[in-house]
C-alpha positions as CSV (number, residue, x, y, z in Angstrom):
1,X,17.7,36.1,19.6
2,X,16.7,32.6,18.4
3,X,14.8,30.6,20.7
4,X,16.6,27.1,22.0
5,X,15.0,24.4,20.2
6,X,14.4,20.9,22.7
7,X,14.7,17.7,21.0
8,X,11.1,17.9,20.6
9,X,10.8,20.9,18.6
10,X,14.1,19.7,17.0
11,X,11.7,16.7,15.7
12,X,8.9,19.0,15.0
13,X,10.9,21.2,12.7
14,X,12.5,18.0,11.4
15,X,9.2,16.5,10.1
16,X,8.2,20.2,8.8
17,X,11.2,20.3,6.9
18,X,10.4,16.7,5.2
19,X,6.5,17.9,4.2
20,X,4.9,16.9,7.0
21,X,1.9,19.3,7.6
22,X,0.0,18.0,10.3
23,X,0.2,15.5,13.5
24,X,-2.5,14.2,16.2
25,X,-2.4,13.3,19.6
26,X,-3.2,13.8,23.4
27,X,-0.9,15.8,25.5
28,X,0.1,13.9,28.3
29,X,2.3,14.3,31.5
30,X,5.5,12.8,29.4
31,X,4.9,14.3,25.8
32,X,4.4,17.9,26.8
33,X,7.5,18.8,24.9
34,X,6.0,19.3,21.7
35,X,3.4,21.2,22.2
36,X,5.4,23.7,23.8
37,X,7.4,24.2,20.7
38,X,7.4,26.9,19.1
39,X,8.3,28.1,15.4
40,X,6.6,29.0,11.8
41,X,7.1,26.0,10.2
42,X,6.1,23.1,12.8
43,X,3.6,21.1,11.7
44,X,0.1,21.7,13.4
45,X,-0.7,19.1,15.9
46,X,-4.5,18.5,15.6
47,X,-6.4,17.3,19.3
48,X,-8.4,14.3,19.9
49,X,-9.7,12.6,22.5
50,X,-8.3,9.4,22.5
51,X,-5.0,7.9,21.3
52,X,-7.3,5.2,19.2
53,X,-8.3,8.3,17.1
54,X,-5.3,9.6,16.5
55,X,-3.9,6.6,15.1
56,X,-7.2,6.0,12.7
57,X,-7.1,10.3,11.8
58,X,-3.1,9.9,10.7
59,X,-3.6,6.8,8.6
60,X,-7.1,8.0,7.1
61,X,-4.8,11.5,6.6
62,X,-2.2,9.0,4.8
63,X,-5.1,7.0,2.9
64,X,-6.7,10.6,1.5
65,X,-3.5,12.8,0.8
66,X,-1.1,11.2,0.4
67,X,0.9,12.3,3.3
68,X,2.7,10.6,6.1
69,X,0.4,10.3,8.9
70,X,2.0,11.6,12.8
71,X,0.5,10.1,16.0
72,X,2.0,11.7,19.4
73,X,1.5,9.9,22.2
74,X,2.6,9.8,25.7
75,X,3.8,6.7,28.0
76,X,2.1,3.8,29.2
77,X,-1.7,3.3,28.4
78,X,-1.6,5.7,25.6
79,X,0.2,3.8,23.3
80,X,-1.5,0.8,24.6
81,X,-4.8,2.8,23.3
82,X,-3.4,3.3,19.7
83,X,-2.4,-0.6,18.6
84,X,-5.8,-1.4,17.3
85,X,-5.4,1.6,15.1
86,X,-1.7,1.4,13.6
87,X,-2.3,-2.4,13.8
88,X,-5.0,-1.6,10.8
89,X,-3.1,1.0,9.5
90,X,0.6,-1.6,9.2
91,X,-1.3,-4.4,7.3
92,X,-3.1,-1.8,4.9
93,X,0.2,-0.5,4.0
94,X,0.0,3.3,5.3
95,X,3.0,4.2,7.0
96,X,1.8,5.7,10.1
97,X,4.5,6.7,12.5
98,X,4.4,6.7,16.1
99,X,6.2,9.4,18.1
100,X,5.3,8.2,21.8
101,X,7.3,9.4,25.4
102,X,8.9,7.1,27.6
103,X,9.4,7.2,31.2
104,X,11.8,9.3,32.9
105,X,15.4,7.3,31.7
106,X,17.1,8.6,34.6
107,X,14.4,7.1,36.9
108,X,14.8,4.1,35.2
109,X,16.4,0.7,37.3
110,X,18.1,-1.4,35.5
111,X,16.5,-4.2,37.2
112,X,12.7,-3.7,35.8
113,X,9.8,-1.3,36.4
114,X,9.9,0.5,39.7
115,X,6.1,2.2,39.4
116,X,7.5,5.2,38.0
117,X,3.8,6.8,36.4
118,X,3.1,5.2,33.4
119,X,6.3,2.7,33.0
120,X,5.9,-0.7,30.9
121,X,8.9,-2.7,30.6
122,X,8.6,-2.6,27.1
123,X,6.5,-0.6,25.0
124,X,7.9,-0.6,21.8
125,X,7.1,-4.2,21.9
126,X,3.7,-3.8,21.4
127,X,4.4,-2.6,18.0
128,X,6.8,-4.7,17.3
129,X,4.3,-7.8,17.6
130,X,2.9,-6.5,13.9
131,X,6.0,-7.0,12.5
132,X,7.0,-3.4,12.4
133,X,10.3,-1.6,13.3
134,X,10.2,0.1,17.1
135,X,13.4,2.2,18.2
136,X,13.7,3.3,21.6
137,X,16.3,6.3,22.3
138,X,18.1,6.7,25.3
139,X,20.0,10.1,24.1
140,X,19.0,12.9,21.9
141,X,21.5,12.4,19.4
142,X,19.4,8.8,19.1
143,X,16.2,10.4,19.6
144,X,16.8,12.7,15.8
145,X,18.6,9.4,14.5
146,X,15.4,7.7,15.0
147,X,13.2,9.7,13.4
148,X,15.1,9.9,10.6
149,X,15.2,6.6,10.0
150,X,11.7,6.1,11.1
151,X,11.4,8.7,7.9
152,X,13.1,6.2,5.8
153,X,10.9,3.3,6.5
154,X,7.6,5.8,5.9
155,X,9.0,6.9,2.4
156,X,9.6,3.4,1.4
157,X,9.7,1.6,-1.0
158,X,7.4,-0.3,0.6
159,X,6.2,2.8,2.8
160,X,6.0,1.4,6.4
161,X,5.1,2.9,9.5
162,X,7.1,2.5,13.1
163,X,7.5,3.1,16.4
164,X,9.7,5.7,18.0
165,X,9.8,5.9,21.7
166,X,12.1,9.1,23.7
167,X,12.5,9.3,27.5
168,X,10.5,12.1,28.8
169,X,14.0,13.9,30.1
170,X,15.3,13.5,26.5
171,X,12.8,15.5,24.8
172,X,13.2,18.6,26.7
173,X,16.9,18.4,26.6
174,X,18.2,21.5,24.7
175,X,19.7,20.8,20.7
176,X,21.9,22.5,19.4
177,X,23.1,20.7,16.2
178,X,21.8,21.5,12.7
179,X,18.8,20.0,11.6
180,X,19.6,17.0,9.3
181,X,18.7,16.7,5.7
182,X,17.4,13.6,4.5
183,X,18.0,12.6,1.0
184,X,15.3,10.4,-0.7
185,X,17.1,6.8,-1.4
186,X,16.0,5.6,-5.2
187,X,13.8,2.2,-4.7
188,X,16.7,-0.8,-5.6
189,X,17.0,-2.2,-9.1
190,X,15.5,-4.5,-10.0
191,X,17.8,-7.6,-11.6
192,X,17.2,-7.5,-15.5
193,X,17.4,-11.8,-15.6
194,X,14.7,-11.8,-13.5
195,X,12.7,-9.8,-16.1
196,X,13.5,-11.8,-18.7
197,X,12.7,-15.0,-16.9
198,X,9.2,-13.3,-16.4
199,X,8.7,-11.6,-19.8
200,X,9.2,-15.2,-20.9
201,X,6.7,-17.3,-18.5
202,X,4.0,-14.5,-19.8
203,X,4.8,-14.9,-23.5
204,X,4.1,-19.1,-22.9
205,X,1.0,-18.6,-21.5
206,X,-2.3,-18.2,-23.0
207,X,-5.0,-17.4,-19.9
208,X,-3.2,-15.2,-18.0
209,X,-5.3,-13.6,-14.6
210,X,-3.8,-10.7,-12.9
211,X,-4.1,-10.0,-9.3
212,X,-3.9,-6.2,-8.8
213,X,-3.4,-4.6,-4.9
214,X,-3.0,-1.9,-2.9
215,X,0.1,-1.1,-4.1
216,X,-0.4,-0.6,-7.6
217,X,-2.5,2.7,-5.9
218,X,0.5,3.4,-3.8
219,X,2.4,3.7,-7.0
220,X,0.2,5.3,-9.4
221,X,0.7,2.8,-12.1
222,X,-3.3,2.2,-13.0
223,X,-2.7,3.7,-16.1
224,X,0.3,0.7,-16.5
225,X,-2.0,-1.6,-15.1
226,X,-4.4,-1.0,-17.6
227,X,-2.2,-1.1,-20.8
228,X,-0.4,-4.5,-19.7
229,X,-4.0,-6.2,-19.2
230,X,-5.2,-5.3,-22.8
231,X,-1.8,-6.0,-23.7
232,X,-2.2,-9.7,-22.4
233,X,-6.3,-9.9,-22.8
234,X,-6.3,-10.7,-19.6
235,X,-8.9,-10.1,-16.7
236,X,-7.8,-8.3,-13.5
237,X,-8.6,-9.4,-10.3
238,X,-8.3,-6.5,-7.5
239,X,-7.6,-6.9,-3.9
240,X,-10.1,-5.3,-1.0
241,X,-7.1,-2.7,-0.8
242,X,-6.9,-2.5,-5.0
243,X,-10.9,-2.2,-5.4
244,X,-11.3,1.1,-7.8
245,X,-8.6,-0.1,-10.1
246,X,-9.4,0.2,-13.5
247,X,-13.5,1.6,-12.7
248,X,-15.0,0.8,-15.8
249,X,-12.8,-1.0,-17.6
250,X,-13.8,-3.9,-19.2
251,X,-11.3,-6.3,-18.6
252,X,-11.7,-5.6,-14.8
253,X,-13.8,-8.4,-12.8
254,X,-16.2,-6.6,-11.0
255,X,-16.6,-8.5,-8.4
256,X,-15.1,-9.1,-4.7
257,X,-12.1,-12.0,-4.5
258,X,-14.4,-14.7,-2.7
259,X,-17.2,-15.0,-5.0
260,X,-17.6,-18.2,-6.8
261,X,-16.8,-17.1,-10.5
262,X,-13.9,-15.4,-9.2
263,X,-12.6,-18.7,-7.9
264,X,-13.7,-20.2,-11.2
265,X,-11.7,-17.8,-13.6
266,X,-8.6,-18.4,-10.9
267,X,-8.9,-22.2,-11.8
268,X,-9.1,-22.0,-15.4
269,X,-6.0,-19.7,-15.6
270,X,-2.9,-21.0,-16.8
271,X,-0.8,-17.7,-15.4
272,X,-1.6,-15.8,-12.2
273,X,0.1,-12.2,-12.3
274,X,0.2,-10.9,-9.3
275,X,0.8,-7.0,-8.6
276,X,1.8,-4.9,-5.4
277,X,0.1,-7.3,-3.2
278,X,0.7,-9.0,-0.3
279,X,-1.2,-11.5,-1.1
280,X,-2.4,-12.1,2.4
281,X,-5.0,-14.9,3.9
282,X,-8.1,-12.5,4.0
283,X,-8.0,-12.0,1.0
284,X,-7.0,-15.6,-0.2
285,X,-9.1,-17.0,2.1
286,X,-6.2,-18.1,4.3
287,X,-4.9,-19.4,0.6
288,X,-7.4,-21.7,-0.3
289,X,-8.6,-20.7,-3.8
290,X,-8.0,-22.5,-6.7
291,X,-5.2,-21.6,-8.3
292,X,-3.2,-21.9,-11.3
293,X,0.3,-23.6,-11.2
294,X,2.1,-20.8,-12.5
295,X,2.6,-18.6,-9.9
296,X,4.0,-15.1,-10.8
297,X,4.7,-11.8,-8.2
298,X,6.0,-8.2,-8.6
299,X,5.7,-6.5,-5.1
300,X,7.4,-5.1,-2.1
301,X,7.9,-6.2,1.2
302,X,8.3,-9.4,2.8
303,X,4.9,-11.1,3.3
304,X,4.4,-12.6,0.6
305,X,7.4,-14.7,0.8
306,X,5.7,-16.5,3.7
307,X,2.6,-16.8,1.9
308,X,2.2,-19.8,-1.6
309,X,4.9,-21.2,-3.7
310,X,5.9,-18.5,-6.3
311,X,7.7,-19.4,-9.9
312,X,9.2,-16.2,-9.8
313,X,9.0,-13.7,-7.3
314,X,10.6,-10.1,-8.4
315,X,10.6,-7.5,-5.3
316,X,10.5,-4.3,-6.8
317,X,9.1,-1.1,-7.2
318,X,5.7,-1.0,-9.6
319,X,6.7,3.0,-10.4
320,X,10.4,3.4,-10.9
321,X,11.6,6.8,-11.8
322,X,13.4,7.9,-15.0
323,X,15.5,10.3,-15.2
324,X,15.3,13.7,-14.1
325,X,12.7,12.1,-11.4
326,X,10.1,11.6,-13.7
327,X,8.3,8.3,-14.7
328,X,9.5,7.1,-18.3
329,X,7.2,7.6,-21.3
330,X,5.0,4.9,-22.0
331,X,5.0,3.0,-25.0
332,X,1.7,3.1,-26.1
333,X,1.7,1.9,-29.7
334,X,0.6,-1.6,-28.5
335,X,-2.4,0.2,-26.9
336,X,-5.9,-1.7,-26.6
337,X,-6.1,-3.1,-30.5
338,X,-5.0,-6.1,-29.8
339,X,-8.0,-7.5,-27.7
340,X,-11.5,-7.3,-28.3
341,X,-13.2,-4.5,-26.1
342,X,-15.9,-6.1,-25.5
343,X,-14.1,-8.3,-22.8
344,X,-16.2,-9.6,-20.1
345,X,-18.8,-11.8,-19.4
346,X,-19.9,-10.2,-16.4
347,X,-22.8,-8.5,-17.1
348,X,-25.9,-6.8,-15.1
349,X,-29.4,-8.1,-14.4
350,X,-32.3,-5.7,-13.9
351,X,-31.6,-6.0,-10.3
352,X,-28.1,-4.2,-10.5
353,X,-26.6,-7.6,-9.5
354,X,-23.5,-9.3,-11.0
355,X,-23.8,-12.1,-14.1
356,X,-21.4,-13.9,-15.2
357,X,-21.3,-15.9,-18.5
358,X,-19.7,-19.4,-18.2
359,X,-20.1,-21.9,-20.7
360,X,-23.2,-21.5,-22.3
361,X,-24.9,-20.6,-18.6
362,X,-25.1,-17.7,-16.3
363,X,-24.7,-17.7,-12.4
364,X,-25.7,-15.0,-9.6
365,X,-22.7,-13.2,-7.7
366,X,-24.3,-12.3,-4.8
367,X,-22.6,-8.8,-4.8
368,X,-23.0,-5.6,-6.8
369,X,-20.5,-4.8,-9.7
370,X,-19.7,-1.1,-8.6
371,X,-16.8,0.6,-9.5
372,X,-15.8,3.5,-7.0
373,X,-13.2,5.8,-8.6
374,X,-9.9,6.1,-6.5
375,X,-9.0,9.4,-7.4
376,X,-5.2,8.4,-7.5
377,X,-2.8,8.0,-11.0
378,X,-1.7,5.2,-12.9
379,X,0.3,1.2,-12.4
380,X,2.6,-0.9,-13.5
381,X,6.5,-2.0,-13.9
382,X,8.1,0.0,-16.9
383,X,10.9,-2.8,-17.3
384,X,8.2,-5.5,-17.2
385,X,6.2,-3.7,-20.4
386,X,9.7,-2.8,-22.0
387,X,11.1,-6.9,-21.4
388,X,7.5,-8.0,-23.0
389,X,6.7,-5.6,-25.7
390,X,8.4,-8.2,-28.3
391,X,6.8,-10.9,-26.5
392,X,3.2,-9.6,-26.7
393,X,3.2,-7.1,-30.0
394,X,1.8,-9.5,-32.3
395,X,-1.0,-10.8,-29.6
396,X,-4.0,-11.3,-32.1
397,X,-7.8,-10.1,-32.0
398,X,-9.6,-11.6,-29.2
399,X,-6.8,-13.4,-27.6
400,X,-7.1,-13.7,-23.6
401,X,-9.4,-15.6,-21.0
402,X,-12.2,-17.6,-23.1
403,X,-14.3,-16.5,-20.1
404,X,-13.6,-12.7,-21.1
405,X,-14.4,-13.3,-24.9
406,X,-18.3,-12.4,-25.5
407,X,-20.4,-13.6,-28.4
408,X,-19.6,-12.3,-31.5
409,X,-21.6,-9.3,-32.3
410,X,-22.5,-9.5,-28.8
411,X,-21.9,-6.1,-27.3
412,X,-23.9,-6.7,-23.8
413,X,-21.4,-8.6,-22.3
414,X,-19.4,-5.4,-20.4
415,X,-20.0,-5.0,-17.1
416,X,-20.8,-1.0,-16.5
417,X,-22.0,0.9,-13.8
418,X,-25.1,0.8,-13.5
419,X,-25.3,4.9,-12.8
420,X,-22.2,6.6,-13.3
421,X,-23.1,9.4,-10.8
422,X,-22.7,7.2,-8.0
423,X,-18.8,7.1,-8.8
424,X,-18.6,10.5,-7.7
């Protein structure tokens, strides 16, 4: 005879049904439920010692494999303990989800906390200040809707972590319904004007930068990335979350955002491209570098709205599927020909440290040009390369930022690494 699942190895076998492998956590006086539960396809619930760590382990879990990353927690202080941790993990972009107890509901007065062990008015809230959806179920049936939607949100796109809280009493209720299935949504499409319009500000301009994030690794569109930046001869910038992008290529500006010739190649640019990035004011320097007027932005999510002017702002997803689930062929024939390899003029002293050629004179960055490999596939929007193809085909030799084009017969002018066995 079957075992009676609770809601909480409902949820367990829910989340092992979906691909989830592993969670952390803390048993506590309110979240014994799951680990009680029992059955061969749970997912393994990993011990640590504090609720801090089990928020860093799921989103490091997230940031290594790929998969969602499960923190359990139980009432009160414990998911007080694990903000500083999904706080980091919400405005890096790994969807880190939160499966914390509440108090008692039936001990619960409707007129505020009573000192029932562990109760806070409202916990949920203290995720919620990020920005980031908290549900709080007060049956089971809302308990399993929760974490499906919760689900939802993690999958994306954008892939976002939450908050589900469930009363103590609720998780060991019995449940005895089916275990939903939860289709993946496709990302929305993307309007085709609003390609156009794009494809059009790009063909007009002639010193394009593009500003490449986090969520061009998300996608696994480097490879994209890579053939829309040769396309264009243009350099590309990376984010502190994008850093790895393109390791060795030479249009990439090996350097960190805040150094002074990045700021300088910003200026001079007539086009900034930006790509699966929030855009955010660490990384802007609360917005203060120089920029170019035309302001372009292909991402997801809702930052960047709040962030700088934009000409055209396209939320969408930087990997849409094809058919058949798989990406669309790339149309390579426009490959790298069209711009000079020998693109940048950063270049390496004898001290490993960053040059960067401008105008007839060289200047220290203070940082090292390292690339570290990301391990991850590919970037970039198929419509966008499909909507400029025509647009960009007959871009001639050496066409691009003048601060990318080196001396001719001048082949010193890449920056490399200055040992590739340190990209291991």
């Amino acid at each position: 005879m079957a075992e009676q699942l609770t809601v909480a190895s409902a949820i367990l076998t829910l989340l092992g049904q979906h691909g989830v492998r592993r969670a952390f956590g803390i048993p506590g006086v309110h979240n014994l439920a799951y680990w009680d539960a029992d059955g061969a396809n749970l997912p393994r619930i990993i011990g640590v010692r504090h609720e801090q760590a089990a928020g860093y382990a799921a989103d490091g879990l997230h940031r290594a494999t790929g998969e969602l990353g499960i923190a359990l927690l139980t009432s009160g202080p414990g998911v007080a303990n694990v903000v500083t941790a999904f706080g980091e993990a919400h405005v890096s972009g790994s969807p880190v989800l939160l499966l914390a107890s509440e108090v008692n509901h039936a001990l619960r007065s409707p007129g505020g906390p009573r000192g029932i062990l562990h109760e806070m008015a409202d916990q949920g809230g203290l995720i919620e200040a990020f920005g980031a959806p908290a549900r709080r179920a007060r049956t089971r049936q809302e308990a399993m809707a929760s974490v499906v939607l919760a689900l939802r949100d993690a999958w994306g796109p954008p892939p976002l972590g939450s908050y589900v809280g469930i009363p103590t009493d609720v998780l060991g209720e019995p449940w005895t319904a089916a275990i939903p299935h939860i289709p993946r949504l496709p990302s929305a499409p993307v309007d085709a004007h609003d390609v156009t319009a794009v494809a059009e500000v790009i063909r007009a301009c002639h010193r394009p930068v593009i500003w490449a994030g986090g969520g061009v690794v998300t996608a696994g569109a480097e490879d994209l990335l890579r053939t829309l930046a040769h396309r264009l001869g243009a350099p590309v910038i990376t984010s502190y979350a994008g850093r790895g992008l393109l390791a060795g290529d030479p249009l990439r500006v090996d350097a960190p955002v805040h150094e002074p010739e990045v700021s300088a190649l910003l200026e001079d640019a007539d086009l900034l491209l930006v790509l699966g990035s929030s855009f955010d004011g660490m990384n802007t320097k609360n917005w203060r570098l120089p920029l170019p007027s035309t302001r372009v932005a292909i991402t997801l999510g809702s930052l960047i709205t709040e962030t700088i002017h934009w000409d055209h702002l396209i939320h969408g997803d930087l990997a849409r599927r094809g058919r058949g689930g798989r990406s669309d062929p790339l149309d390579r024939r426009a490959g790298d020909a069209h711009v000079d390899p020998v693109a940048s003029g950063v270049r390496f002293t004898n001290g490993g440290r960053c040059r960067v050629r401008r105008a007839g004179r060289s200047s220290m960055a203070p940082g090292r040009c390292r690339g570290v490999r990301h391990g991850r596939r590919g970037l970039l929007v198929r419509r966008l390369q499909l909507a400029t193809a025509a647009a960009t085909a007959a871009v001639p030799r050496g066409l691009g930022h003048p601060r990318l084009r080196a001396p001719s017969g001048d082949r010193s002018g890449i920056c490399r690494n200055p040992d590739p066995g340190r990209l291991r």
